[in-house]
N, C-alpha and C positions, 0 to 999 in steps of 0.2 A: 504494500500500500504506500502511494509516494504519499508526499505534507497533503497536496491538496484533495487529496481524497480522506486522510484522518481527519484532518478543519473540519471537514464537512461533515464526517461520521460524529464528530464531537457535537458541534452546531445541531445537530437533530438529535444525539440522545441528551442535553441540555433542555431543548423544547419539549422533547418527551415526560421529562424525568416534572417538568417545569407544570406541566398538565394532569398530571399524577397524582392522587389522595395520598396524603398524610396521616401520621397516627394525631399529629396536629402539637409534638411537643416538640421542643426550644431546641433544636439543631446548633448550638455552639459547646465550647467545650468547657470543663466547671469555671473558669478563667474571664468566660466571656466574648469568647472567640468562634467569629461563623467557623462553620466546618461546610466546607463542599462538599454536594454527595456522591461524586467522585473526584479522584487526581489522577493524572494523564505523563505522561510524558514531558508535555508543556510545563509543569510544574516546576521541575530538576531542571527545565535546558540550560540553565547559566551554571549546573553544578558541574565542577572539575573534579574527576574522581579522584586524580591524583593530589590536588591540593587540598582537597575541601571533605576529604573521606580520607584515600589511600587504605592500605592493610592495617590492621591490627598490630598493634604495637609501632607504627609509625607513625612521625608528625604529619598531621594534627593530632589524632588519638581520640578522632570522631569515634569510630569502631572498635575503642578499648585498647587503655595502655600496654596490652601485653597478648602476645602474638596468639598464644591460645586459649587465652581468659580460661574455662573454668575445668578445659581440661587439665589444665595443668595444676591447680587449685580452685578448688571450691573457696568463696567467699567468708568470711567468721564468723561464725553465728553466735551473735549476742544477744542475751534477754537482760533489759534493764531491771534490777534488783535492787533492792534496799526498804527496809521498814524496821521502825520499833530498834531495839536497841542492834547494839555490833554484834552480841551472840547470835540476835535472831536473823540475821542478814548472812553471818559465818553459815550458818545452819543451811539457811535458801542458795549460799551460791556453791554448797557441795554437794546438794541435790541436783542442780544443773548440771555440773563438770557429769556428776553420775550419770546426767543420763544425754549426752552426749554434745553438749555446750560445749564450744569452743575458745573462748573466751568470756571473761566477765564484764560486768557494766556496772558502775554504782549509781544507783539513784541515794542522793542526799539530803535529810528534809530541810522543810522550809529556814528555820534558824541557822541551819548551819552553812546552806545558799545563802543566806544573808550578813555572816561573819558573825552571829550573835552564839554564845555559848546555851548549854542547856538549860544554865540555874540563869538565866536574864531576865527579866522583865518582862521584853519582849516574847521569849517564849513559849512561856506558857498556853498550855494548848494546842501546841503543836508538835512539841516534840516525840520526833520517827513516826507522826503520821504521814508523813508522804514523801517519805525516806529513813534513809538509815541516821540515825542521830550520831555526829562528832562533832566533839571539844577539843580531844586529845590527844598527844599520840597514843594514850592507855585505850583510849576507842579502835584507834587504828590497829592497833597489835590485836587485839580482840578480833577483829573485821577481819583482819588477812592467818587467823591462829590455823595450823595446819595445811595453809597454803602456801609453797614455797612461791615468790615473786618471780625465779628466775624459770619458771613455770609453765607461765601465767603469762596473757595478754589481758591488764585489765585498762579500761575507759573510765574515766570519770567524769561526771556532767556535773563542774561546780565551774563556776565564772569570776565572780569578785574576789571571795576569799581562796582563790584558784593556787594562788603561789603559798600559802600556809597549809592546806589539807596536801600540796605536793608533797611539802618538805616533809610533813609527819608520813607519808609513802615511805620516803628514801631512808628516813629514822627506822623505818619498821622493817627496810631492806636491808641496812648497818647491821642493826640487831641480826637479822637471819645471815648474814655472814656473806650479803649477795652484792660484787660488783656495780655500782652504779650501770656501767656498758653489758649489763648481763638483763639490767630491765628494759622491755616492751607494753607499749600502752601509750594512751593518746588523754591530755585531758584537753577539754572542752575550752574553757579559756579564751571563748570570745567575747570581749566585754561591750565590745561598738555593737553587737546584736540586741546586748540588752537595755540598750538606751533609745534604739528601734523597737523593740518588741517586748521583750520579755520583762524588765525593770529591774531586774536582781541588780542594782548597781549598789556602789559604796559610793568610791570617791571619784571625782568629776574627771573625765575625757583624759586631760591630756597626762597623769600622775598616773592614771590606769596604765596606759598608753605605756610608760616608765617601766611599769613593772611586765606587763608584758614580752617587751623587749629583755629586760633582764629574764624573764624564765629562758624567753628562745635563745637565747646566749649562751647562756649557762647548761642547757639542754643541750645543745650543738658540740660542746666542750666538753662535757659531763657524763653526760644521760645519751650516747650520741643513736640508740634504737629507740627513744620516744620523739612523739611526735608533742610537739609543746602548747600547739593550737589546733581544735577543729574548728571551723572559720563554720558557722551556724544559720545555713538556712532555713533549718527546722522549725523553729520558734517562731520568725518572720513569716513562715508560712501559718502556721498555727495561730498566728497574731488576725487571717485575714488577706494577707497578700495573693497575688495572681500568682501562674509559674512563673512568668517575666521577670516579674517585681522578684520575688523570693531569688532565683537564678541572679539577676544582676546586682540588687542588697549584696547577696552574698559574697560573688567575686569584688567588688568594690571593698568590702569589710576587709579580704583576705590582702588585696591590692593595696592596702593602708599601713597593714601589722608588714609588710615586704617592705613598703616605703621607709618605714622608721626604722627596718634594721641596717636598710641600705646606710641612712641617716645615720648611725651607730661607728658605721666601719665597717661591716660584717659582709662576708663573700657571700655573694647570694647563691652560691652552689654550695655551698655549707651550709646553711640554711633551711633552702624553699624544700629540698626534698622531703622534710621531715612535718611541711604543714598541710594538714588535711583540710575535708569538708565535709559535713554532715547535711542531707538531705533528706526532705519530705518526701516520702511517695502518698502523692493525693488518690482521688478519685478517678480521674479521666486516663483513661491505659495511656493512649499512645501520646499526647498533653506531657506526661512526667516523661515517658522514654524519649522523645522528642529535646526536653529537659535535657537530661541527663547527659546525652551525646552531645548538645551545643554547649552545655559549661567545660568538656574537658578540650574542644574547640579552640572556645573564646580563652581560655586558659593559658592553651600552648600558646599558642601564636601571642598574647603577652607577652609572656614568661620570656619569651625568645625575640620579641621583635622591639620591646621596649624596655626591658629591664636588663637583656643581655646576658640571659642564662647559658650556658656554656653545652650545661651536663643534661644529655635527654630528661634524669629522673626528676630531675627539675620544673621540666615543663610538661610531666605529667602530674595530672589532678586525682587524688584520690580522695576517695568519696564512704563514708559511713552511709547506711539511709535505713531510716526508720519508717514504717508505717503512718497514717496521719492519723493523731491520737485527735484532734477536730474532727472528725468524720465517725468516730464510734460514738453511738447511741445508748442510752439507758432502756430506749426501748427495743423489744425483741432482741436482745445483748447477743444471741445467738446467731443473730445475723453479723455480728463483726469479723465472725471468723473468716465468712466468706469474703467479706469485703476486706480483711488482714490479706488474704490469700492474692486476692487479683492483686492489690498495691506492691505487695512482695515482689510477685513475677514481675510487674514493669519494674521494679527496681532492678531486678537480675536481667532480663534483657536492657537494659538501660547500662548496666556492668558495672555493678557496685561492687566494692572490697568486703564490705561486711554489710550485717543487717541486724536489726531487730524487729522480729515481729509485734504487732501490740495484742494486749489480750481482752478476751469479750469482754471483760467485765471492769474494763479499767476507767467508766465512766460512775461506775456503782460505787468504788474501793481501790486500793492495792489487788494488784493480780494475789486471786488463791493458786496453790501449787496447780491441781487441775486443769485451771486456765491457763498458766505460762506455759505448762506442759504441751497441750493444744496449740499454742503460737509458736513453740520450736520443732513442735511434730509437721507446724506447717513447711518450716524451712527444711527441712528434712523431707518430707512430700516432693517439695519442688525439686530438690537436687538430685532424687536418688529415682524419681518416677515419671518426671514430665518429659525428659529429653529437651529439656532445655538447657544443660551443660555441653553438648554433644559437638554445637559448634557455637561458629564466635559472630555475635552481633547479627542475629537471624533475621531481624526485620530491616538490615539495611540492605537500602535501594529501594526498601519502599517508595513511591510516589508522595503519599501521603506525609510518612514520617521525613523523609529526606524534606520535604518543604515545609514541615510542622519546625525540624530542626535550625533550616534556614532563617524563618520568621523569630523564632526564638532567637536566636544568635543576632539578627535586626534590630532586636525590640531592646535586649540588653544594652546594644550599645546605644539606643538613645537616650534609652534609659541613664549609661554612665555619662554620655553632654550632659543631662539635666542637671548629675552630682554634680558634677565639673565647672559648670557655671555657678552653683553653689560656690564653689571654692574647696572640695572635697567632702569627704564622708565626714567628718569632726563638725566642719561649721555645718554640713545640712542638719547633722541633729538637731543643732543649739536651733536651729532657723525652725524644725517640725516639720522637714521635707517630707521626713519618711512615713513619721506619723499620718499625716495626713493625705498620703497615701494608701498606707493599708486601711485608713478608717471609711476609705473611698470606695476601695476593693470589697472588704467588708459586706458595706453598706449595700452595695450593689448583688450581690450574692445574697444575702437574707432578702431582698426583697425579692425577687427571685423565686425564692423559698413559699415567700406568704404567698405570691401569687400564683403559686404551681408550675411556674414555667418551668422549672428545678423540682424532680422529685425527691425526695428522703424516703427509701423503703420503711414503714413501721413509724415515722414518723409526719409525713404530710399527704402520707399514699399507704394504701393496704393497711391500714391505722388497728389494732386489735384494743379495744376498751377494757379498761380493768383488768389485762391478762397479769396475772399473777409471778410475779419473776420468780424464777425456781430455780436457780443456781448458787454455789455457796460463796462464799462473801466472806473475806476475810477481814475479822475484826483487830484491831491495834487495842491492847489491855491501857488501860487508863493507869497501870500500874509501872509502864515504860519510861513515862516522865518521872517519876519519882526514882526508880532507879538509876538513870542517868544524873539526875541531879545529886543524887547520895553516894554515887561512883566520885563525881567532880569534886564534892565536896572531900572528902578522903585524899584524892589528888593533890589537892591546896595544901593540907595538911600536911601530907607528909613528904612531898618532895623538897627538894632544897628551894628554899624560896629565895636564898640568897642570891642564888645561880641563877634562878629564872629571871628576878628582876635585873641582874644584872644585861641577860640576853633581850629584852624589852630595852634597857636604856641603848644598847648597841643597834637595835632595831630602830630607835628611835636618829641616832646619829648617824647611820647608814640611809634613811629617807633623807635628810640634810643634804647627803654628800651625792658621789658620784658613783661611790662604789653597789655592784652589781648584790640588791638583794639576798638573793638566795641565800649562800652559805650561812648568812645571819640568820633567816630564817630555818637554816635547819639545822644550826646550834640552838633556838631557841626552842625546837619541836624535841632535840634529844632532853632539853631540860626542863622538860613538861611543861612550858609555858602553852598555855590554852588558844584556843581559835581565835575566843573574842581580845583576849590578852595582847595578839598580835596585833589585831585589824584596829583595835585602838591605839594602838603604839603609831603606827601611819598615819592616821585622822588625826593628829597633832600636826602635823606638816602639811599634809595631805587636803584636809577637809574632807567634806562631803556634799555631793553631788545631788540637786532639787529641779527636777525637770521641770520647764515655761510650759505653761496651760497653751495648748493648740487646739483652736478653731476651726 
């Protein structure tokens, strides 16, 4: 068939398709985006396969950093963990390893996301309901008892007080006798996400900013298998954002924490290989895989064309991706699994590093063992039954996705002019760039919702009245904060308080100066100086951080 006979084919099943009954629902993607009801040929003509795809494990790294993604390893499967005290979290994360986890994930709760100790003021009520509660390194030693570090691949999801729960890690690694360069694991440590989305902040922007750089420093030097930041889409998406939005946030965040170490001195191939990215998998399949392929894209071609990365590993993106914990339901909770399962797969065609599955019931409580057990049996499903290991990047060439991918890789970059005219990712916060964006994104998707253009199975559609939930539900004993607080209390007591305060005033002199946090920090964590003990030791130089009301 020459062009002028396809035109033509096209032009009439367009008018066909154009005169056609509909089921009469919202044809765009959860984002917001028309979707054609077919893609052609015409879609791709301007793609170069060699520039803009190439093989697997080639620059750009559209098709996957690595030439046979999952033949050659499977992805790492992580279930996020943590509740109630460090014995009860020890307990849940060697149930996991039992029963075929691959690595660990800490969830941490609220106080201790926040730098605040267990006996505070502030938290009361909350302590280890919606994580693992630490103060200490006596926490930490507890949390990781009978798990050797050099192991173990563990993640930890804390941000502000990111460089103190580190240091008590590396205390607890001394202790077990394990090399700094013998630990593996990534903590989260993106603090610009949560001045965009999530709020856990302490102290303002640019002091953050400080200690950041000194982890990835001293990680680079130190720690040289951990990764020191995962640069956090997740949140941002969870906040309400488009894929776009979430996708471009995200590299821009990551493209800031690069800027300031260049800023520093530091070789960016010493460096960049060690920082990750953590990603939503939404609703719309081919919407995130689309995702997924243009950030490691838009990545390389940075990494190499404006920052002047040398070493491939450099200018590959590697990617965590979680399920979208927005998108699970209190109603019919049994339906999450299914919708845990589809999000999964597009993460793994999409060619994620690692995953967490979410579990039904994580809108009701804390995952019960049942339920996470069910979320890792799914990643375990997928890998060992679907045939989707089997080869690398199965949906490229698609029509569809290959211009789902293009659009997305468009949309980020005007997305980064808009930062950029800002004057980067720092001043658009202060200005409420972002905010005001995802509250846009948000807004437009709930309404959506009310008006059924958007269905929610169980919840705006197939709706079951008064059905009785019937799954078990894991309760946190009200008796957890009190043990925590009577652990810390004992702590104060008995350690050498001479030592500690002396490690605080050093803490405090080292925020003064120039020299690189850390080490101070993890003299202070071997001399049981406490969470909060630290994060106040900073906030005398430091201050703290009060977001402007956005409109």
């Amino acid at each position: 068939m020459n062009e002028n006979e396809f035109q033509k084919k096209k032009e009439e099943y367009f008018e066909k398709v154009k005169e056609m009954k509909t089921t009469g629902m919202k044809f765009t993607s959860v984002s917001g985006e028309e979707v054609n009801p077919l893609y052609t040929p015409d879609d791709v003509k301007d793609l170069d396969y060699m520039k803009d795809l190439n093989f697997p494990g080639e620059y750009p790294y559209t098709r996957g950093i690595h030439a046979n993604q999952y033949r050659g390893r499977l992805w790492t499967m992580r279930q996020f963990a943590g509740f109630g005290t460090p014995e009860d979290t020890n307990e849940r994360f060697k149930y996991l390893l039992a029963n075929g986890q691959t690595g660990l994930s800490v969830a941490f709760d609220l106080p201790t996301l926040m730098g605040w100790d267990s006996d505070s003021e502030y938290s009361k009520g909350e302590v280890g309901i919606c994580g693992v509660a630490i103060s200490s390194l006596r926490d930490m030693e507890i949390l990781f008892d009978g798990i050797p570090l050099d192991k173990v691949s563990t993640s930890m999801t804390i941000n502000s007080p990111a460089a103190m729960v580190f240091a008590f890690y590396l205390a607890v690694a001394k202790k077990q006798g394990i090399a700094f360069d013998k630990l593996r694991g990534t903590l989260q440590n993106d603090i610009l996400k949560e001045y965009i989305a999530q709020k856990e902040y302490i102290y303002p922007p640019n002091p953050s900013m400080r200690i950041i750089t000194d982890m990835i420093e001293f990680t680079t030097n130190e720690v040289p298998q951990w990764n020191p930041v995962s640069v956090s889409g997740y949140h941002i998406r969870e906040a309400g954002s488009t894929a776009a939005q979430e996708l471009a946030f995200t590299l821009a965040d990551g493209f800031t924490y690069i800027e300031h170490c260049l800023e520093r001195g530091m070789d960016i191939d010493a460096f960049a290989p060690r920082i990750s990215f953590f990603f939503n998998s939404h609703l719309d399949f081919f919407e995130e895989i689309a995702k997924f392929r243009a950030a490691r894209r838009i990545y390389a071609r940075r990494m190499k064309e404006k920052y002047g990365a040398k070493s491939p590993r450099s200018w590959w993106l590697r990617f965590h991706t979680q399920t979208a914990g927005c998108t699970l339901t209190a109603q019919q909770p049994e339906n999450n699994i299914v919708r845990t399962a589809f999000q999964a797969m597009a993460a793994v065609l999409g060619g994620t590093q690692s995953l967490h599955t979410n579990s039904m019931d994580e809108t009701l409580a804390l995952p019960s063992e049942k339920a996470v057990k069910i979320a890792l049996r799914t990643q375990q499903l997928l890998a060992y039954e679907t045939g989707v290991i089997n080869t690398v990047d199965p949906l490229g060439g698609s029509y569809y996705v290959e211009s789902l991918t293009d659009k997305m890789e468009a949309e980020a970059n005007r997305i980064f002019d808009e930062i950029d005219s800002l004057g980067g990712v720092i001043p658009a916060i202060e200005a409420g760039y972002f905010q005001r964006e995802i509250a846009d994104a948000a807004y437009r998707y709930q309404r959506e919702l009310e008006s059924k253009d958007k269905f929610v199975v169980g919840v705006n559609e197939f709706v079951e009245e008064n059905k009785k939930i019937d799954i078990p539900i894991l309760q946190i004993s009200e008796g957890v904060e009190k043990r925590q607080v009577d652990r810390l209390t004992e702590l104060k007591r008995t350690r050498d308080n001479a030592a500690a305060q002396a490690s605080i005033e050093k803490i405090k002199a080292a925020a003064l100066s120039n020299v690189n946090l850390m080490p101070v920090l993890v003299e202070a964590a071997e001399n049981y100086v406490t969470l909060g003990e630290m994060v106040a030791a900073l906030k005398e130089h430091f201050g703290t951080y009060e977001e402007s009301v956005v409109f």
